[in-house]
C-alpha positions as CSV (number, residue, x, y, z in Angstrom):
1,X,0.0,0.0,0.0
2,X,2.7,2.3,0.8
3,X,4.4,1.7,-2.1
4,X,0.9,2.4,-4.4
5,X,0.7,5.6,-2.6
6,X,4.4,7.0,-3.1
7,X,4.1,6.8,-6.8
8,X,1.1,10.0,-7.0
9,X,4.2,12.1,-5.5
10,X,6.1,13.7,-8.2
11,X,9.8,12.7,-8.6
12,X,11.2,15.9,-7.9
13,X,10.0,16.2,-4.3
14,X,12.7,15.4,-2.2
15,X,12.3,12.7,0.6
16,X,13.9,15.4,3.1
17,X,11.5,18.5,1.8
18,X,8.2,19.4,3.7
19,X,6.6,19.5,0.4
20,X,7.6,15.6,0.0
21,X,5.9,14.9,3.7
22,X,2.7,17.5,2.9
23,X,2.5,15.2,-0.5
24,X,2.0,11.7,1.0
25,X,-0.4,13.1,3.6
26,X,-2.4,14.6,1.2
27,X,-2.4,11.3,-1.2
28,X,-3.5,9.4,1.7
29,X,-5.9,11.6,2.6
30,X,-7.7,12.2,-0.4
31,X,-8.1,8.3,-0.8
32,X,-9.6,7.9,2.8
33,X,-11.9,10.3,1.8
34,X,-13.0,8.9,-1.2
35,X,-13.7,5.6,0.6
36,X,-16.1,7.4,2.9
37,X,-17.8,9.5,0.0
38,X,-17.9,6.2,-1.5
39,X,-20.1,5.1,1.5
40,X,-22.3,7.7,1.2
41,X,-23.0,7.4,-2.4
42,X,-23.9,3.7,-1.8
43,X,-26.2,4.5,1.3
44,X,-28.0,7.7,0.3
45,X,-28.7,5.1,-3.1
46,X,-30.1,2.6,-0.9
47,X,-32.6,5.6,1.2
48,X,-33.5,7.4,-2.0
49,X,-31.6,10.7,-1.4
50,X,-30.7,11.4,-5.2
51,X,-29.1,14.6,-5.2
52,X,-27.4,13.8,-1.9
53,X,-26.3,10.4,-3.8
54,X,-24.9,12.6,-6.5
55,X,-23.0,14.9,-4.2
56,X,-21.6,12.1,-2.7
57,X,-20.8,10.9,-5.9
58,X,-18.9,14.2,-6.7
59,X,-16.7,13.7,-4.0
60,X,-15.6,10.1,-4.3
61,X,-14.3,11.2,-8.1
62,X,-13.0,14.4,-7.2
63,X,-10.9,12.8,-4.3
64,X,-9.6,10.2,-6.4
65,X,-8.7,12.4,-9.2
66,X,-6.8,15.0,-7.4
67,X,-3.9,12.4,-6.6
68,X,-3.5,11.6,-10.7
69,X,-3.3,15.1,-11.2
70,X,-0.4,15.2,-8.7
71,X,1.4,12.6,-9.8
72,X,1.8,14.8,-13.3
73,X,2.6,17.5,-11.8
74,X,0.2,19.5,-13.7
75,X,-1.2,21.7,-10.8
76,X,0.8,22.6,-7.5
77,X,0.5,20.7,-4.3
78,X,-0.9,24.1,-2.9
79,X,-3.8,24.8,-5.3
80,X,-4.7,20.9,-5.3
81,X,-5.1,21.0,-1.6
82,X,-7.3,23.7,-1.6
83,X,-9.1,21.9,-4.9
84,X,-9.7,19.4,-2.4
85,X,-11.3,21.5,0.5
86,X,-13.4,23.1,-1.9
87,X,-14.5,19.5,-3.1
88,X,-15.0,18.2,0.4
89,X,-16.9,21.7,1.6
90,X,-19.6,21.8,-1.7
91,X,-20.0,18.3,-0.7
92,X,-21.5,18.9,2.7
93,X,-23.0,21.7,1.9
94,X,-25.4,19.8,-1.1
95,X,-25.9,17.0,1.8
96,X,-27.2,20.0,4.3
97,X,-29.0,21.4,1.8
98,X,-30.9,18.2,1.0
99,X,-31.5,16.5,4.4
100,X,-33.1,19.1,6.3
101,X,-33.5,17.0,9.1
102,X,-30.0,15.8,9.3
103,X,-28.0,19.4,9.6
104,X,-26.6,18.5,13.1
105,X,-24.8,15.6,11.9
106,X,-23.5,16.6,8.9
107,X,-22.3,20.3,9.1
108,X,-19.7,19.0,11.7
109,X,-17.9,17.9,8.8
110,X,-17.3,21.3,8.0
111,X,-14.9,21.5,11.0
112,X,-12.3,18.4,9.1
113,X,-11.7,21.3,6.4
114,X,-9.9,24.0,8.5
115,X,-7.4,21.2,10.1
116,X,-6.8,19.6,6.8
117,X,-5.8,23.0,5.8
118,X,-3.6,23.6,8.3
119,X,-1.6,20.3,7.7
120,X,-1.6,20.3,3.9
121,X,-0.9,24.2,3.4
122,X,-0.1,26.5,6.2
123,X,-1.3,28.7,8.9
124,X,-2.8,31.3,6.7
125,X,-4.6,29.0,4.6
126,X,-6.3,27.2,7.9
127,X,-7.0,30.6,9.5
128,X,-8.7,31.0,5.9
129,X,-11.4,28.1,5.6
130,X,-11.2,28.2,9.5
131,X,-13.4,31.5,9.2
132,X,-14.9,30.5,5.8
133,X,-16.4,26.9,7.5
134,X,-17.9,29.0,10.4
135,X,-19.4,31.2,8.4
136,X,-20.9,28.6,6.8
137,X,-21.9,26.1,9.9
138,X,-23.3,29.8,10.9
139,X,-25.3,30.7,8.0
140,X,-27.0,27.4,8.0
141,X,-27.5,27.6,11.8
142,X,-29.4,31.1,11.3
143,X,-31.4,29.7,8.6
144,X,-33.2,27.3,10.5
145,X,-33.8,29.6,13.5
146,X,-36.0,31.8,11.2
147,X,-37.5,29.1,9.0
148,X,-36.0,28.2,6.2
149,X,-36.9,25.1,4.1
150,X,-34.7,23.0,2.8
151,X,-35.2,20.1,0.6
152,X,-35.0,17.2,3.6
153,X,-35.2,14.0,0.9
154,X,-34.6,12.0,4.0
155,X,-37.2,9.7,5.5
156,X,-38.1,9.9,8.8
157,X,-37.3,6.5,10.0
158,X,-33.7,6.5,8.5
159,X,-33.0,10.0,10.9
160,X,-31.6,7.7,13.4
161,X,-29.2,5.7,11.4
162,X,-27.8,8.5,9.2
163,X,-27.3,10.6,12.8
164,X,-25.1,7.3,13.9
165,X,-23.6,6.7,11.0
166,X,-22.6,10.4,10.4
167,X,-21.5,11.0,13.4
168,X,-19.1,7.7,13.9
169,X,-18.2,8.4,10.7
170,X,-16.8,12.2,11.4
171,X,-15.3,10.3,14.4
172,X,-13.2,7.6,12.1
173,X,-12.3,9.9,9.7
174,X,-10.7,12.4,11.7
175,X,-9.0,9.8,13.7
176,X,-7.5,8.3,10.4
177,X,-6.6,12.2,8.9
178,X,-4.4,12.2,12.7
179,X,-3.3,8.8,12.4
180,X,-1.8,9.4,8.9
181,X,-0.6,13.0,9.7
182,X,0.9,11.2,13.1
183,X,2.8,9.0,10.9
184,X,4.1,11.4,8.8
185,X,5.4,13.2,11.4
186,X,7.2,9.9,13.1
187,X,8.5,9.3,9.7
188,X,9.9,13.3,9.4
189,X,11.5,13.0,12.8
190,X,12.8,9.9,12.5
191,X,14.5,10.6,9.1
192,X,15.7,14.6,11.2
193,X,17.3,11.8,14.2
194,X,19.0,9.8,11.6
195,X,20.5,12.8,9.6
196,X,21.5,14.8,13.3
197,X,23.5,11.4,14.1
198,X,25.2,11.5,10.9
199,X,25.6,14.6,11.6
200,X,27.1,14.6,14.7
201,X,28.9,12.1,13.4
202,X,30.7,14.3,10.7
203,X,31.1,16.5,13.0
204,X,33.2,14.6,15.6
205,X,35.1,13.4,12.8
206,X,35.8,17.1,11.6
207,X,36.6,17.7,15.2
208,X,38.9,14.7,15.8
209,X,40.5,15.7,11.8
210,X,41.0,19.3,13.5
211,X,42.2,18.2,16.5
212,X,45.2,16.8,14.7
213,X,45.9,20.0,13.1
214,X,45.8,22.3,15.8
215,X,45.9,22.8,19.6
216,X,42.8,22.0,21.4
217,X,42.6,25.6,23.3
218,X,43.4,27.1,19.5
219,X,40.3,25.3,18.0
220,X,38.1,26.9,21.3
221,X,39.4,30.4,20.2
222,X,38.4,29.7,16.7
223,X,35.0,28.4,17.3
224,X,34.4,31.2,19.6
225,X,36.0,34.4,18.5
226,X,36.7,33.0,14.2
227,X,40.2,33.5,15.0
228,X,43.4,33.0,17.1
229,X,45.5,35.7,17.9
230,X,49.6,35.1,18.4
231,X,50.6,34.7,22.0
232,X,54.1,35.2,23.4
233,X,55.4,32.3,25.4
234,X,58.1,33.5,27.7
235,X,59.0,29.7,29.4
236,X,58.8,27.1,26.6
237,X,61.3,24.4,25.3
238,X,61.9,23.5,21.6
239,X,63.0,19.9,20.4
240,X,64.1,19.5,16.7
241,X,65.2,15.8,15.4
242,X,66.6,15.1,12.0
243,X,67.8,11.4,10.6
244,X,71.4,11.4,10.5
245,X,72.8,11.1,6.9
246,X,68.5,11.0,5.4
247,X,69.7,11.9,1.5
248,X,72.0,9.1,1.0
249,X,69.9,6.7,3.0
250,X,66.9,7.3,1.0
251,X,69.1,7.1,-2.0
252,X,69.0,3.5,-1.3
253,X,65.1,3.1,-0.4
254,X,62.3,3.0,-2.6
255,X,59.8,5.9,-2.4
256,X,57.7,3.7,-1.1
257,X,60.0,2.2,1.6
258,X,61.0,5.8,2.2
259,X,57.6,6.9,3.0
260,X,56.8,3.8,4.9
261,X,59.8,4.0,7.4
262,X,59.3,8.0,8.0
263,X,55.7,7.3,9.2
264,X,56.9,4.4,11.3
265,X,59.5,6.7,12.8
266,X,57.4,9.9,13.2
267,X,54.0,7.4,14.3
268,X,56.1,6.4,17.3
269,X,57.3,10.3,17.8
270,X,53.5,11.3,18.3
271,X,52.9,8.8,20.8
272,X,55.8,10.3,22.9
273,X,54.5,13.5,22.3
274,X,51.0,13.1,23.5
275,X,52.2,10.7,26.5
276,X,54.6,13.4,27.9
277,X,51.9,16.4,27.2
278,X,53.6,18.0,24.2
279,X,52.9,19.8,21.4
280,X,53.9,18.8,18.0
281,X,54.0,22.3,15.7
282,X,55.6,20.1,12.0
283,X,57.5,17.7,10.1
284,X,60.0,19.7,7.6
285,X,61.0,16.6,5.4
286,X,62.8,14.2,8.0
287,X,62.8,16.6,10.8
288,X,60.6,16.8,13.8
289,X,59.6,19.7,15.5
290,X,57.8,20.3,18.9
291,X,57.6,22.1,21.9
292,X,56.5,21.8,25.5
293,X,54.9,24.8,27.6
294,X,52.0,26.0,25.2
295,X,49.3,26.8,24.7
296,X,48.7,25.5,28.2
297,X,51.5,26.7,30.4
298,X,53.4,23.9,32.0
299,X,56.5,24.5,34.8
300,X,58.4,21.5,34.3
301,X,58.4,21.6,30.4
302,X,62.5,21.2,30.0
303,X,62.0,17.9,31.9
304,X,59.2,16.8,30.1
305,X,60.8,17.0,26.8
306,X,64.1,15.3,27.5
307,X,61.8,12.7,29.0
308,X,60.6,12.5,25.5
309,X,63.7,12.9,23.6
310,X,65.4,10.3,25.3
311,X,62.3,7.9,24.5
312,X,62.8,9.0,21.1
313,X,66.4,7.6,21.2
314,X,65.5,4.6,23.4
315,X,63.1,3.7,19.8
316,X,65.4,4.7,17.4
317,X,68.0,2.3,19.2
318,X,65.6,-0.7,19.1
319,X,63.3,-0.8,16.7
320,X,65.9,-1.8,14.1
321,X,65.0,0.8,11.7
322,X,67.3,2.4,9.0
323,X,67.9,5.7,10.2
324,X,69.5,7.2,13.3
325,X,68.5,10.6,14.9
326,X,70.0,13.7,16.3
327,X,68.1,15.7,18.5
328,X,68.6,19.4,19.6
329,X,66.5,21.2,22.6
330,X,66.6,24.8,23.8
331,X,64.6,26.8,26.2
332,X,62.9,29.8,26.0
333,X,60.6,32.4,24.8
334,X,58.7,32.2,21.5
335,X,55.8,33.6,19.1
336,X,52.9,30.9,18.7
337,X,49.9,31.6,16.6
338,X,48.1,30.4,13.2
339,X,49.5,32.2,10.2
340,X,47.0,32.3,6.6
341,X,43.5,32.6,6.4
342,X,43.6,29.2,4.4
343,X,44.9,25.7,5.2
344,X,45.5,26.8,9.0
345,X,49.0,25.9,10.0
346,X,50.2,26.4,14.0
347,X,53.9,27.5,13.9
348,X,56.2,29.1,16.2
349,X,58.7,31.6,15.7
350,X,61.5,33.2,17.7
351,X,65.0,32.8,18.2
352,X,64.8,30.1,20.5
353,X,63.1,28.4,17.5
354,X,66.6,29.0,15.7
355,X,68.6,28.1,18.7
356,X,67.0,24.5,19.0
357,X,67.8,24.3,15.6
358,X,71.7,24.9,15.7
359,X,71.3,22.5,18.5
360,X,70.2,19.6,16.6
361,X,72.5,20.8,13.9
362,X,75.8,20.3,16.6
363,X,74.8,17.1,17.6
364,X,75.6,13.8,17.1
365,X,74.3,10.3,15.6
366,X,72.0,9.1,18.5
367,X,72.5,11.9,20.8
368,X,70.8,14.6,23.1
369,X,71.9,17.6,22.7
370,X,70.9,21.1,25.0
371,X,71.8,23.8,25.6
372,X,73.1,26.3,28.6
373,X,69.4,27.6,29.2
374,X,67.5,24.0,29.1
375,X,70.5,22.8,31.4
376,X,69.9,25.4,33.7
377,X,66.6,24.5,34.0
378,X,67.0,21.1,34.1
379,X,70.1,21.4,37.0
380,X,67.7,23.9,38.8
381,X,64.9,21.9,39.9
382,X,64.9,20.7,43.5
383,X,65.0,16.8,43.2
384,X,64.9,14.2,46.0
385,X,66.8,11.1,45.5
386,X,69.2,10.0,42.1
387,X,69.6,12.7,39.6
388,X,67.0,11.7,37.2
389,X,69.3,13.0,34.0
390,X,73.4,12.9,33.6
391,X,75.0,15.6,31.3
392,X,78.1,15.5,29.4
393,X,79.5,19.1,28.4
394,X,80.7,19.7,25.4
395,X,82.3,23.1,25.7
396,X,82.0,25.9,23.7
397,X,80.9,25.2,20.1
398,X,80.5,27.7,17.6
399,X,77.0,27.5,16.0
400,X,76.0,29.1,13.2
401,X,75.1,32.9,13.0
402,X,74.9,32.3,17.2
403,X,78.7,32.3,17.9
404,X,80.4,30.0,20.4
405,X,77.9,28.5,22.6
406,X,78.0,26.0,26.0
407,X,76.4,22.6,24.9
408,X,75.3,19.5,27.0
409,X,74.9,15.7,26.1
410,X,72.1,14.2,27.8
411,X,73.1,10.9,29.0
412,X,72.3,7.4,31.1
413,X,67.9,8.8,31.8
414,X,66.0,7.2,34.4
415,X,62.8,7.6,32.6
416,X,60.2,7.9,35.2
């Protein structure tokens, strides 16, 4: 059945528009309709009411054929419901007319009109034939109050069957007009629940994507504010890695083997990152850079990252992998903030930026090395117990644009 009365709607209606959900209510409705005109015609036949059979007969083929004239899309939805209201009002009004003695139980079917309205069109249409049924159930009201005759073809002995029958026939009808309109409206917010959960679905998936990109405290600023201005970080510490001898390694690899190994590598860097609370800013090529202390301001961010660089060469040493790394780490102040209005990148800037650099630069194959002001801070702390890091220095080294500058191994970590 469902499927007979989804063909009357047009094609073009879409299954998510109101006009696709006003459509099937109004097929169905029109059909129930017709049944019960149908009824009418066959019992006003039996009683000898001829131009209330007729009527009735009006009806039943006007409700039928309003449906086939949707489904070619010839008229709109709008001026078809309307058709039908108009069909459905003359209707009763011919039965009133013609059974004098049976006004009470008919007009009330006068009162379907304006609801039918209201569901099939809108407000202003059922404030419309709202007032115009009135009017009507008014008119006919006043008429009998000061005498008027009207043609009553019904027999006197048949008053008490058409009064039932009328009457519990107002009663099923409008129950069924609710009933379908209630299903329709299941239907409508079920189909609104399943496309909110997919939805919130792509929206958690946006979220988790974005997430990835950016801090979480950056994405806040963004959804809030629609942009993120750059902060200055006075107590921050930068780590840069790079594979020791990458060019001629990947000389040797194929592109595929290349890419497969980096990801291995730089997989097992995030993990490091995210267990010791840092945040990764880029890969440039085979290098790796991150810091610890923003956005979310952190005292013990020098220890936190050699926690994490000296995981990072605790991996590189066993995993059996084809590169080896250097690592360089130096504290201080930088610039964070997104740069571009497209393709949102989260960089830092500064020259402790550079200064981690030449760090990483200095050092060795497999080794930490830091600087004066991240071994300051890491010397500084109040610790009970073992030292929980050992330091080599390295002297003065002169480092690029920066002059000669103290540098520190990191050496033999307890990692806690």
């Amino acid at each position: 059945m469902k499927k007979f009365l989804l063909q009357f709607i047009p094609e073009h209606y879409s299954h998510e528009d109101q006009n696709f959900r006003k459509a099937k209510l109004f097929v169905n409705i029109c059909f129930i309709t017709s049944l019960f005109s149908t009824f009418y015609f066959v019992s006003s036949s039996l009683v000898g009411m001829p131009k209330v059979q007729w009527a009735m007969a009006f009806n039943a083929v006007g409700f039928v054929l309003l449906p086939f004239v949707l489904r070619k899309d010839w008229l709109s939805l709008k001026f078809l419901a309307n058709c039908y209201i108009s069909i459905g009002g003359i209707g009763v009004l011919i039965t009133v007319f013609n059974t004098g003695g049976l006004i009470s139980s008919i007009l009330p079917w006068l009162a379907v009109l304006p609801i039918t309205s209201l569901m099939l069109i809108d407000k202003r249409s059922g404030w419309v034939w709202t007032i115009l049924s009135y009017l009507a159930i008014t008119l006919v009201g006043l008429l009998s109050i000061f005498g008027f005759k009207f043609n009553d073809e019904a027999q006197v002995s048949f008053l008490p069957l058409f009064n039932t029958a009328n009457l519990n026939g107002l009663g099923v009808l409008i129950f069924l007009i609710a009933l379908v309109f209630e299903n329709t409206t299941n239907t409508a917010l079920k189909n609104l629940a399943d496309k909110n959960t997919l939805l919130d679905m792509e929206k958690k998936r946006s979220e988790d994507l974005l997430s990835n990109i950016l801090p979480e405290e950056v994405i806040e600023e963004l959804k809030q504010n629609g942009e993120s201005r750059a902060r200055l970080y006075t107590n921050v510490t930068v780590m840069f890695t790079d594979f020791v001898n990458f060019t001629g390694i990947s000389e040797t690899l194929t592109p595929g083997e290349l890419v497969e190994e980096i990801h291995k590598n730089f997989t097992a860097f995030d993990a490091i990152m995210e267990k010791h609370g840092i945040e990764k800013i880029k890969t440039i090529g085979d290098a790796y850079l991150a810091v610890c202390g923003l956005p979310i301001e952190v005292a013990d961010h020098a220890q936190r990252i050699t926690k994490a660089a000296l995981e990072i060469q605790a991996f590189m040493l066993t995993n059996s992998g084809k590169f080896q790394v250097r690592i360089g780490i130096h504290s201080g102040q930088v610039v964070a903030g997104i740069v571009g209005v497209k393709k949102f990148a989260y960089d830092i800037w500064g020259d402790t930026v550079n200064m981690a650099n030449r760090m990483e630069s200095n050092s060795e194959a497999g080794k930490i090395n830091i600087s004066q002001a991240t071994y300051e801070l890491l010397t500084g702390t109040e610790r009970s117990g073992s030292a929980e890091f050992e330091f080599e220095y390295r002297g003065k080294i002169n480092a690029k644009n920066k002059g000669e500058v103290d540098m520190w191994f990191v050496e033999n970590v307890e990692i806690m």
